[in-house]
N, C-alpha and C positions, 0 to 999 in steps of 0.2 A: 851229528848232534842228536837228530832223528831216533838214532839208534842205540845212543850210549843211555841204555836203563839199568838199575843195580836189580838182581835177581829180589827183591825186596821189593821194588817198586812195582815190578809186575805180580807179584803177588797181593799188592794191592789191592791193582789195578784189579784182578780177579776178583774180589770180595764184596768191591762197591755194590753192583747190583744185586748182591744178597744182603748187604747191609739196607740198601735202597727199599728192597723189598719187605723187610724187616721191620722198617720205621715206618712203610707206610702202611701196613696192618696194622701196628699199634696204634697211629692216628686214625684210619677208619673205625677199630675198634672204638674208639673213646669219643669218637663223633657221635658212635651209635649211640651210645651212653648216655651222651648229650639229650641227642635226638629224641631216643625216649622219656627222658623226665621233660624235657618243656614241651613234645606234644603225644602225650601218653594215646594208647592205641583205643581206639574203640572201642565200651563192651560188645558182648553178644546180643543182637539183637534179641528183642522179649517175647516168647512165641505168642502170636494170636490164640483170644481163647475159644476152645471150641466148644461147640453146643452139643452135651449128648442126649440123646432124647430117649426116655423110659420106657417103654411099651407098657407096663404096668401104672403110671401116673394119670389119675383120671382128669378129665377134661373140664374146669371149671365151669357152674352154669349161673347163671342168675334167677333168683326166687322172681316169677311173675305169675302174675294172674291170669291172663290174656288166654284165652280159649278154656279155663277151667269150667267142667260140669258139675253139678253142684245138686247135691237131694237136701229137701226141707219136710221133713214131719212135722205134726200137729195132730190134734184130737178136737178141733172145733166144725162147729157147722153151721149151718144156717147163714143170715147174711157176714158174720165172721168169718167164715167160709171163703165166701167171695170176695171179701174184701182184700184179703191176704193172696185170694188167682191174681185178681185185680194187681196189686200193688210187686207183686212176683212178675207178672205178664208188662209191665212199665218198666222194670230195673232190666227183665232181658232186652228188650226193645232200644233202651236209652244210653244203657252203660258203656261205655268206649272202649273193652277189653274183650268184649266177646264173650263174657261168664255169661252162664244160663244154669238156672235154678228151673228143677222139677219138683212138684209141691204131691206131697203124697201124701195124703189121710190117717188115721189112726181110729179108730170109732174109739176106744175107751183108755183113759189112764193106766187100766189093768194090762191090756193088749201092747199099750207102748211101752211098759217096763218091762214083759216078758220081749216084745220083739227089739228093746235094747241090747237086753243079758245077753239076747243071742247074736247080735250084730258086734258086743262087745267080745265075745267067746270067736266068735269069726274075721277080726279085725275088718269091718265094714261099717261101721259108724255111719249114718247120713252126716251133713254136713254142718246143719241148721235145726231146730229146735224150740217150737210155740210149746212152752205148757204154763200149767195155772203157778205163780209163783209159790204156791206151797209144795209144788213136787222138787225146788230145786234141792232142798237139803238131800236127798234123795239122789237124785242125779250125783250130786258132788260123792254119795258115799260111793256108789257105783264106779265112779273114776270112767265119768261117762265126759262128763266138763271139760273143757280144754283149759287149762291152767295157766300154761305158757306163756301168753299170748299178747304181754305186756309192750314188749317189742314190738310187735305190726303194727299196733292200734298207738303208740306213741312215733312210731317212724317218722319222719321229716317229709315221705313223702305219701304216704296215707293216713297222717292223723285228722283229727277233727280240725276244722276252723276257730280259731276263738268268736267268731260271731254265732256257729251254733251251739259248742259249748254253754253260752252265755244264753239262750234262749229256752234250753232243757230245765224243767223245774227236778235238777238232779237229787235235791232232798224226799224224791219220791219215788226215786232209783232203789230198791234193795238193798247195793253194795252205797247209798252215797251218791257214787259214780260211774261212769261207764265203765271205767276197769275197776274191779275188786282187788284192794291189798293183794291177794294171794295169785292175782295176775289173770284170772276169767271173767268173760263178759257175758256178762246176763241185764239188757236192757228191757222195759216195759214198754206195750206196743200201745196199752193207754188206760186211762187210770181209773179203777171202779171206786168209787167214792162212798164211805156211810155219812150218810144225812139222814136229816128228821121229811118223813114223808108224810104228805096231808093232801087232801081234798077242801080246796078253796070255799066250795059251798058249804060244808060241813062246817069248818071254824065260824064263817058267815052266820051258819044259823046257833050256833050258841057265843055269840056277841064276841067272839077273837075275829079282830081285826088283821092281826099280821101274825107271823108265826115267832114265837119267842124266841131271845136274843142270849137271854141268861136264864141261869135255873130259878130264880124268883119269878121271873116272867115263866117260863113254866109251869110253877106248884101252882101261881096266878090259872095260867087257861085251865091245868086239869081244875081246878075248883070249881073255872066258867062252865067248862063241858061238860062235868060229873052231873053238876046243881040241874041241868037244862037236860042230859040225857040219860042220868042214871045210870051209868054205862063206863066201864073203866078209860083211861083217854095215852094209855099207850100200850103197842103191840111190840112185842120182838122174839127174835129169838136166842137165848143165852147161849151164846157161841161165843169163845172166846176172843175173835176179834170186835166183836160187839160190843162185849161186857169191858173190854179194855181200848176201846177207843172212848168209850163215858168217860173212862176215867183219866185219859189223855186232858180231855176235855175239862174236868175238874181239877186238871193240875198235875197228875201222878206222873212220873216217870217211869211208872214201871215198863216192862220192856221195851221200852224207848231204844235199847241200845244192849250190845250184843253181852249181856252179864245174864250166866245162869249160874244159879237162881236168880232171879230178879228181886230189889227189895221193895218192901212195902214200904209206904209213904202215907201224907195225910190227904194227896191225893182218893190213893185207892179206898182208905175206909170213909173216904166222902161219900166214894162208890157205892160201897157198900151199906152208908147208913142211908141213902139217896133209893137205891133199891129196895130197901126193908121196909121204908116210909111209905113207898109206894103200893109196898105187897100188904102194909098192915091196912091201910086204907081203899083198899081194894082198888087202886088207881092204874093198876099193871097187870096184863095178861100175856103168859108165856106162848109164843106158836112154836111149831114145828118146824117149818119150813119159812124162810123167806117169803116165796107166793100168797103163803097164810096171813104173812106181816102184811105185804101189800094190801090184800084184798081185804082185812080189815079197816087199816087205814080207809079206803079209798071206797068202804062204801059205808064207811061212817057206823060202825060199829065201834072204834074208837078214835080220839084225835087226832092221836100221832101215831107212826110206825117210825123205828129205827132200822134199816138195811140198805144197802148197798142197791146204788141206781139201775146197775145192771138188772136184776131182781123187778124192774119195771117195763120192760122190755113188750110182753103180752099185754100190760094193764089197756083196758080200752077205755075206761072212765079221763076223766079231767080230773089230772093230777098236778102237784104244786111240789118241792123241795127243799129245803134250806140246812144249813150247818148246825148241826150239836148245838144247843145252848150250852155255854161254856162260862166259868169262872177265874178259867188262865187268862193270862197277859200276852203270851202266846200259845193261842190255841194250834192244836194238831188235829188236823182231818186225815183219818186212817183211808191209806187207797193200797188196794188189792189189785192184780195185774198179771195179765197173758204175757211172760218174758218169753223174749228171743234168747237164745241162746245159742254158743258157738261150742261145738262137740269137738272131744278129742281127737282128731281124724291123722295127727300126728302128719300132713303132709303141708310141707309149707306155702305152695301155691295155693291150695285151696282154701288154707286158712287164711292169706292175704283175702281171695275172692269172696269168705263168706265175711270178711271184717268190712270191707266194701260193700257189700249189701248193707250191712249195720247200718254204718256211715251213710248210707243213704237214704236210709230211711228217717235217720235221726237228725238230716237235714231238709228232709222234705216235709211242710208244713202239710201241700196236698195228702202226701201220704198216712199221715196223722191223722187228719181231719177225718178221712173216709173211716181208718178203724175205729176211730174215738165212734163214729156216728154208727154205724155199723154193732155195737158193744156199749150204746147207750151210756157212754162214760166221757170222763173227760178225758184231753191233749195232754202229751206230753210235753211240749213246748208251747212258748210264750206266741207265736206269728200262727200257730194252727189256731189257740186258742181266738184269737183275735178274726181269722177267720170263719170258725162258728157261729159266732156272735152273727153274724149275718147269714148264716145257712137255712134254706128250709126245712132241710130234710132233717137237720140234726133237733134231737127233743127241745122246744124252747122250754121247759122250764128248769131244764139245766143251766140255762143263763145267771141262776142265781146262784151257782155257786163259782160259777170263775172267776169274782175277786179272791176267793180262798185258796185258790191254785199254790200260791205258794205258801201256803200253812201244811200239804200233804205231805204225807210223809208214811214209805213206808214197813212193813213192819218186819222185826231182824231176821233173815235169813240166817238159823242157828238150827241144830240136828236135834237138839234138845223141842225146840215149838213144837212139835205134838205132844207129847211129855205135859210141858207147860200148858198147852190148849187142854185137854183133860182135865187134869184137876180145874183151872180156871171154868170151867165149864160147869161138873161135879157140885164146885160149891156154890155157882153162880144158880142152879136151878133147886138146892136145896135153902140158898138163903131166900128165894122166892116163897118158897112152899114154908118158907119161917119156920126151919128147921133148925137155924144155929142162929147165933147172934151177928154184926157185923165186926165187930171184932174178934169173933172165933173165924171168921170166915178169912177176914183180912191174913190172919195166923196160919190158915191152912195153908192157902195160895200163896203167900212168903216161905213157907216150908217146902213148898212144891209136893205135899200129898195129899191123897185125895180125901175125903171122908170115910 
């Protein structure tokens, strides 16, 4: 039975395991099939990224101040002089970053603008800058100014405090403010003030009691002191910030604010008919100089002088000072002023370093005080002032004018003010000599030409 197969069955029998083989590749295949849709293959992993490094890419740094050296020019002498080694030899000493300032001299204004031109032609700029605030229009044409400079002095981490901001009588800043619109700092290191100057015994002996308040009380003493000394009873001399701080004083706005031409007002021909009155009466004598205004004042050849405090510095007689008689509602006391200034030096540490110096002097009452006292003038700020008040060494009769601290104010720094000082000038010494009328005068000086 074993045995009995039909030739068909053994051929089968032969097929199956190729048949077997057959079906089971098609099921492996279609497992694979499977396989891959429900658990799909891995992507490619995602290469790490690498870091290529430039050899040309420079190495970033941060702007500090910290060991900057630093030059400061100036043209002043005497105890101004010292005041500023002084006040230079405490900021090296104290400051936390290791700046140190070298204080280098200038003998003449002449000398500083020639060794500018050339430090500007050589890219060496010093770094800092005392001149008299009438040379700054000057600097600015030069492109000597540093401009820029808005950013350091506002940064978050070198601006000013709002408590000394607050303490600075900044209406007698030049720019306003410690930064200028146009982004340069030029601060005053302390303020020369015009007031009325007299010799106490002098008024005494012709029956003025105090020194006048308003111009009525004025036309009042010269009457007293003409009558009793026969003697005209005010000295000055017509200089244009003179001749137009009177007329601040009587109300005028003229160059109050940065307009050229500047206009006339009834201010100014107040000025002008207040001068003429004087000149027709013989109650006014022009000087030459400052020293002349003094030393008339103060040895009683006349009552009053009008100039600047500064300007009393030599006097050795016993002197007395007070504010313009005035017919404004707010009056303005013109102050003239030694700025610091911060030079193009185009490198960013040290202009941090010299904005740091600024800053600290503009918060140092000490350091105020000594310049003020030093320049016969008054503070910048409100805590030096308050300090004088009780100083020996600072002149007492400047005590009378530091309630008026915040009435100064002072005058525009525009390219045009010598221009404008000229003619103002021109016609201020011609309407003395009653040469024109005060309305022809008023007419010139609103036209800005001279006679």
């Amino acid at each position: 039975m074993l045995n009995s197969r039909s030739p068909g069955t053994r051929t089968m029998q032969k097929r199956r395991p190729v048949l077997f083989l057959y079906i089971l590749t098609v099921i492996l295949a279609v497992g694979a099939v499977g396989c891959e849709r429900a658990l799909p293959l891995p992507a490619e992993p995602t290469p790490l990224p690498q870091t290529v490094l430039s050899p040309a890419a420079p190495t970033p740094t941060l702007v500090t101040p910290a060991g900057q050296q630093l030059i400061l020019w100036h043209t002043l002498s005497g105890p101004a002089e010292l005041a500023v080694q002084e006040i230079v030899d405490t900021f090296n000493r104290d400051n936390e970053w290791g700046i140190t300032i070298t204080v280098e001299a200038v003998a003449t204004l002449s000398d500083l603008e020639a060794n500018l031109a050339a430090a500007i032609q050589a890219g060496q700029l010093p770094d800092l800058l005392i001149v008299p605030d009438a040379a700054l229009p000057e600097l600015l044409a030069m492109q000597a100014v540093a401009q820029d400079v808005a950013n350091v002095v506002q940064d978050e981490e070198w601006r000013l405090t709002s408590d000394v901001e607050s303490d600075l009588y900044l209406a007698a800043f030049p720019t306003g403010d410690v930064v200028d619109h146009r982004g340069y700092v030029a601060v005053p290191m302390s303020l020369d003030v015009l007031a009325l100057i007299y010799s106490p015994a002098t008024l005494r002996q012709a029956g003025i009691e105090e020194p006048p308040r308003t111009w009525d009380e004025f036309e009042a003493a010269c009457r007293a002191f003409q009558k009793e000394r026969e003697k005209p009873c005010l000295a000055l001399q017509p200089r244009a910030e003179v001749i137009l701080n009177i007329a601040w004083a009587l109300g005028s706005l003229y160059q109050r604010a940065e307009e050229v031409p500047p206009q006339a007002d009834e201010g100014l021909l107040l000025t002008a008919t207040l001068l003429r009155a004087l000149a027709d009466n013989g109650a006014i004598v022009p000087q030459s100089t400052p020293a002349e205004v003094v030393q008339a004042a103060l040895e009683g050849e006349v009552a009053f002088g009008v100039e600047f405090t500064s300007a009393l510095a030599p006097a050795a007689a016993a002197w007395a000072v007070a504010p313009l008689p005035t017919l404004s509602e707010k009056p303005v006391m013109l102050s003239s002023s030694p700025l610091l200034v911060m030079l193009a030096t185009h490198d960013a540490g040290r202009q941090v370093a010299s904005w740091l110096f600024i800053r600290a002097y503009l918060g140092s009452p000490e350091s105020q005080a000594l310049f003020a006292t030093a320049t016969d003038a008054l503070p910048i700020g409100r805590r030096a002032a308050r300090q004088l008040r009780t100083s020996a060494d600072w002149p007492a009769p400047l005590q009378a004018l530091l309630p008026w601290l915040s009435t100064a104010h002072a005058r525009p720094i525009v390219p045009e003010w010598a221009a404008v000082s000229l003619v103002v000038e021109e016609v201020a010494v011609k309407l003395l000599n009653r040469e024109i009328t005060p309305q022809e005068a008023v007419e010139l000086v609103s036209g800005g030409t001279a006679p």
